[in-house]
MMTF fields as JSON, N, C-alpha, C and O atoms, coordinates in Angstrom:
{
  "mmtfVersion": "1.0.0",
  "mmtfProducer": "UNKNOWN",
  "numBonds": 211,
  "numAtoms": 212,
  "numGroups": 53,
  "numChains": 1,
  "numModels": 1,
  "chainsPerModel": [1],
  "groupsPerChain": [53],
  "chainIdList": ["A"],
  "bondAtomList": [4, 2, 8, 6, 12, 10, 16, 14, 20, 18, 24, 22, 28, 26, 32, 30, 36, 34, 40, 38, 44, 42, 48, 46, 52, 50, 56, 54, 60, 58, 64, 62, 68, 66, 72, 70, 76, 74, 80, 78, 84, 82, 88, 86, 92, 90, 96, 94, 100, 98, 104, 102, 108, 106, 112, 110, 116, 114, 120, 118, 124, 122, 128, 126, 132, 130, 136, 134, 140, 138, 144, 142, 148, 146, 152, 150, 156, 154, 160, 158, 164, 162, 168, 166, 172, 170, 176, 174, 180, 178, 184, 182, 188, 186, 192, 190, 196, 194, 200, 198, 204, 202, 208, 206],
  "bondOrderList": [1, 1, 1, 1, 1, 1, 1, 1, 1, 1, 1, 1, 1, 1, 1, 1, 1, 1, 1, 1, 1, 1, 1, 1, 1, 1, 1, 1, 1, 1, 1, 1, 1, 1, 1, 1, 1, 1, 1, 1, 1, 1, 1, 1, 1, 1, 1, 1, 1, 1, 1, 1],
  "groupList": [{"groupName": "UNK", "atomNameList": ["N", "CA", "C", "O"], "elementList": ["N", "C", "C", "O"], "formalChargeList": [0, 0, 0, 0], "bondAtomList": [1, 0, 2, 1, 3, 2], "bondOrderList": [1, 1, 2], "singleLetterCode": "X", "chemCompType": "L-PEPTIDE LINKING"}],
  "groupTypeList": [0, 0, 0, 0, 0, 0, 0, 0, 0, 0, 0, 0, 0, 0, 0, 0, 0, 0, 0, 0, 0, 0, 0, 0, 0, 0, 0, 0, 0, 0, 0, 0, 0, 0, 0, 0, 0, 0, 0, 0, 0, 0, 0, 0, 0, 0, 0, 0, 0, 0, 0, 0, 0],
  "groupIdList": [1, 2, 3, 4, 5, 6, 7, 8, 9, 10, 11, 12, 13, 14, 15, 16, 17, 18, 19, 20, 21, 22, 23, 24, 25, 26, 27, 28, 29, 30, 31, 32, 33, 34, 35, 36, 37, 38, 39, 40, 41, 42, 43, 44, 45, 46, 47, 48, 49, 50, 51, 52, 53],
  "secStructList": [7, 2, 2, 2, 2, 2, 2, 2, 6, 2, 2, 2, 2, 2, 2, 7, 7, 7, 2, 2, 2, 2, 2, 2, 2, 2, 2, 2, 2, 2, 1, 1, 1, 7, 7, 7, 7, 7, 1, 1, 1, 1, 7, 7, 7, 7, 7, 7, 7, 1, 7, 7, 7],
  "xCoordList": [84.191, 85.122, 85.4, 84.731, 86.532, 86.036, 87.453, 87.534, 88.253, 89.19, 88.614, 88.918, 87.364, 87.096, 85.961, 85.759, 85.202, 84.365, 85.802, 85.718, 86.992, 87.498, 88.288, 88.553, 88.641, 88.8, 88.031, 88.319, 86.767, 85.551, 85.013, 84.051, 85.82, 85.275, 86.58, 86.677, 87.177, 88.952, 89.136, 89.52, 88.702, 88.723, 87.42, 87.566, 86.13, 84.777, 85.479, 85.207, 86.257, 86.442, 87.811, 87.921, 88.471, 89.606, 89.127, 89.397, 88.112, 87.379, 86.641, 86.448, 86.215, 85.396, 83.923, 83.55, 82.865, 82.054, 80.939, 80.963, 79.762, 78.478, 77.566, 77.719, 76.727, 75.177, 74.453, 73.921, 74.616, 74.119, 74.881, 74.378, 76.23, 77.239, 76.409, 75.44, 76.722, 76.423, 75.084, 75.084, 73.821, 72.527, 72.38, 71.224, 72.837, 72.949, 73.813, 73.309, 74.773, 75.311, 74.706, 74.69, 74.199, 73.258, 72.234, 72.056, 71.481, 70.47, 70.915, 70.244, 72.007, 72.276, 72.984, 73.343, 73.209, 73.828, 72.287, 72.376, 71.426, 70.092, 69.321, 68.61, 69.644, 68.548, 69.748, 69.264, 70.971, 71.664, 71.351, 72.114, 70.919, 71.059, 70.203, 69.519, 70.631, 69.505, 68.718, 69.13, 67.041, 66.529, 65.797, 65.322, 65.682, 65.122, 63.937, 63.479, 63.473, 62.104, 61.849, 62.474, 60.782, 60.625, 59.091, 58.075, 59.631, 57.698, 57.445, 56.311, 58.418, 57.854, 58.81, 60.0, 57.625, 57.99, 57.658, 56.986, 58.517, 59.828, 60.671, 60.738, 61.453, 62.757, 64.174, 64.564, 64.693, 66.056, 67.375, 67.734, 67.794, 69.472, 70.417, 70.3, 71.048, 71.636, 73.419, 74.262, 73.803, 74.925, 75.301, 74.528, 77.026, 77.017, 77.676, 77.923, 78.041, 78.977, 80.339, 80.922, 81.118, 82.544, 83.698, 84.843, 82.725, 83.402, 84.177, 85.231, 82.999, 84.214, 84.868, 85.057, 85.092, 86.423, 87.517, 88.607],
  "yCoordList": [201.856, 201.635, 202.967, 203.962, 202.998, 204.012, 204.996, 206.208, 204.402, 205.173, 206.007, 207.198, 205.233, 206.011, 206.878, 207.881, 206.502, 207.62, 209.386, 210.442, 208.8, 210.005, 210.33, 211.494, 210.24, 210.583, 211.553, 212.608, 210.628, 211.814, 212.989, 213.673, 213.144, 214.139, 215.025, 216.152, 214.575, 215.073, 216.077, 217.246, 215.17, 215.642, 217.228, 218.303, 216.629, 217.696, 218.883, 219.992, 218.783, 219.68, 220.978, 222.184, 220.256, 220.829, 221.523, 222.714, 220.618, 221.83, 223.168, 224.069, 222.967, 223.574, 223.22, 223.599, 222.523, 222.003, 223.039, 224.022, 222.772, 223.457, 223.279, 222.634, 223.832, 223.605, 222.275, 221.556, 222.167, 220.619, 219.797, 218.681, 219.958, 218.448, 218.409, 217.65, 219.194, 219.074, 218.29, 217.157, 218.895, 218.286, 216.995, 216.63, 216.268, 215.856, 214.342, 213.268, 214.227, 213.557, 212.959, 211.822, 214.25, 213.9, 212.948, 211.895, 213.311, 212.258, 211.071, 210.083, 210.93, 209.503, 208.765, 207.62, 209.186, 208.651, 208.181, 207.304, 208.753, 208.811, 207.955, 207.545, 207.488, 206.683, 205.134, 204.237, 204.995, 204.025, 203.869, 202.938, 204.046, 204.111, 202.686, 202.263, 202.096, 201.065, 201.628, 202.171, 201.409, 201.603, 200.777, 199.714, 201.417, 200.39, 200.618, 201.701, 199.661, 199.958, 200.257, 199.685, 201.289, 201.414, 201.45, 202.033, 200.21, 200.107, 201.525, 201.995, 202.026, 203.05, 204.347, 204.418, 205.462, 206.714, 207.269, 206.71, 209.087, 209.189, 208.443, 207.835, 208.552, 207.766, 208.76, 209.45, 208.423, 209.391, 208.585, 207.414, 209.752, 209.17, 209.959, 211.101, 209.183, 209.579, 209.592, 209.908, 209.135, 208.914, 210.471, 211.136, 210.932, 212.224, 212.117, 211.009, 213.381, 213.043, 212.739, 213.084, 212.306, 212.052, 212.94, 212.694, 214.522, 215.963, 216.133, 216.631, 215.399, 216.141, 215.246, 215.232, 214.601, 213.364, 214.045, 213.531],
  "zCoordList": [64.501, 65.599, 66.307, 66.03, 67.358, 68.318, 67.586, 67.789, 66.929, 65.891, 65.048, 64.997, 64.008, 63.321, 63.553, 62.867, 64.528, 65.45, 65.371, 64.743, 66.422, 66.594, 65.184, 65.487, 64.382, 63.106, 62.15, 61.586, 62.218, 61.968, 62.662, 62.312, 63.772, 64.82, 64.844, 65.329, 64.465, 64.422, 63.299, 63.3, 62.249, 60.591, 60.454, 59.873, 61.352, 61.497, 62.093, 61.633, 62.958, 64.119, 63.341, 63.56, 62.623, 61.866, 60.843, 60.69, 59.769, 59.024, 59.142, 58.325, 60.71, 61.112, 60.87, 59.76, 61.683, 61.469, 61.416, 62.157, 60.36, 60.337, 61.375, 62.412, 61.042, 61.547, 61.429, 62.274, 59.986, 58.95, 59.5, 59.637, 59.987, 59.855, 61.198, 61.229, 62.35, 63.778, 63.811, 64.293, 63.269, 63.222, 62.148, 62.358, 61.294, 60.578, 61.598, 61.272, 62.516, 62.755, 64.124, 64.594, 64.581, 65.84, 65.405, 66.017, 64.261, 63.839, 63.438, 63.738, 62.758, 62.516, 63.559, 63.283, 64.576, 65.591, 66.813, 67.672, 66.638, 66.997, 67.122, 68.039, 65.32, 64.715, 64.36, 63.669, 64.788, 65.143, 66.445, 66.707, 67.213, 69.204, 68.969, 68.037, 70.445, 70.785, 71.772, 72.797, 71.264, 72.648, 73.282, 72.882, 74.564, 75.208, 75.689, 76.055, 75.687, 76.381, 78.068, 78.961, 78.274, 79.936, 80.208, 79.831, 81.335, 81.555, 82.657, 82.749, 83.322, 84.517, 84.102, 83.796, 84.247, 84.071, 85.406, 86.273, 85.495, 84.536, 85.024, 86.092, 83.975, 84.493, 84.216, 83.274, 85.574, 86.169, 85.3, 85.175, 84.858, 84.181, 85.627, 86.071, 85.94, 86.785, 86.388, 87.228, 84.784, 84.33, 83.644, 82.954, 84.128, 83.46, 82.207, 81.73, 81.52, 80.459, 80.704, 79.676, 81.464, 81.572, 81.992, 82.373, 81.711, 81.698, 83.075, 83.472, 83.627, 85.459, 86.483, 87.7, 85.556, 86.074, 85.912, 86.163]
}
């Protein structure tokens, strides 16, 4: 859930997070993703991160 998403990022961030946690979470968040398939390359992401709202 999107609680315990920020909990774990809350709790990472307070310990002070590693190298391992950082790379380690990226991959499992990675290899949870859905993907999708694309018949035409490349293909433009035109969505940003949320930062400059």
């Amino acid at each position: 859930s999107d609680a315990q998403i920020g909990a774990y990022l809350t709790a990472l961030h307070m310990k002070g997070e590693t190298k391992d946690e950082i790379t380690g979470s990226a991959y499992v968040m990675r290899s949870k993703a859905f993907h999708l398939p694309v018949q035409h390359h490349p293909l433009l992401d035109i969505v940003g991160s949320g930062g400059d709202a």
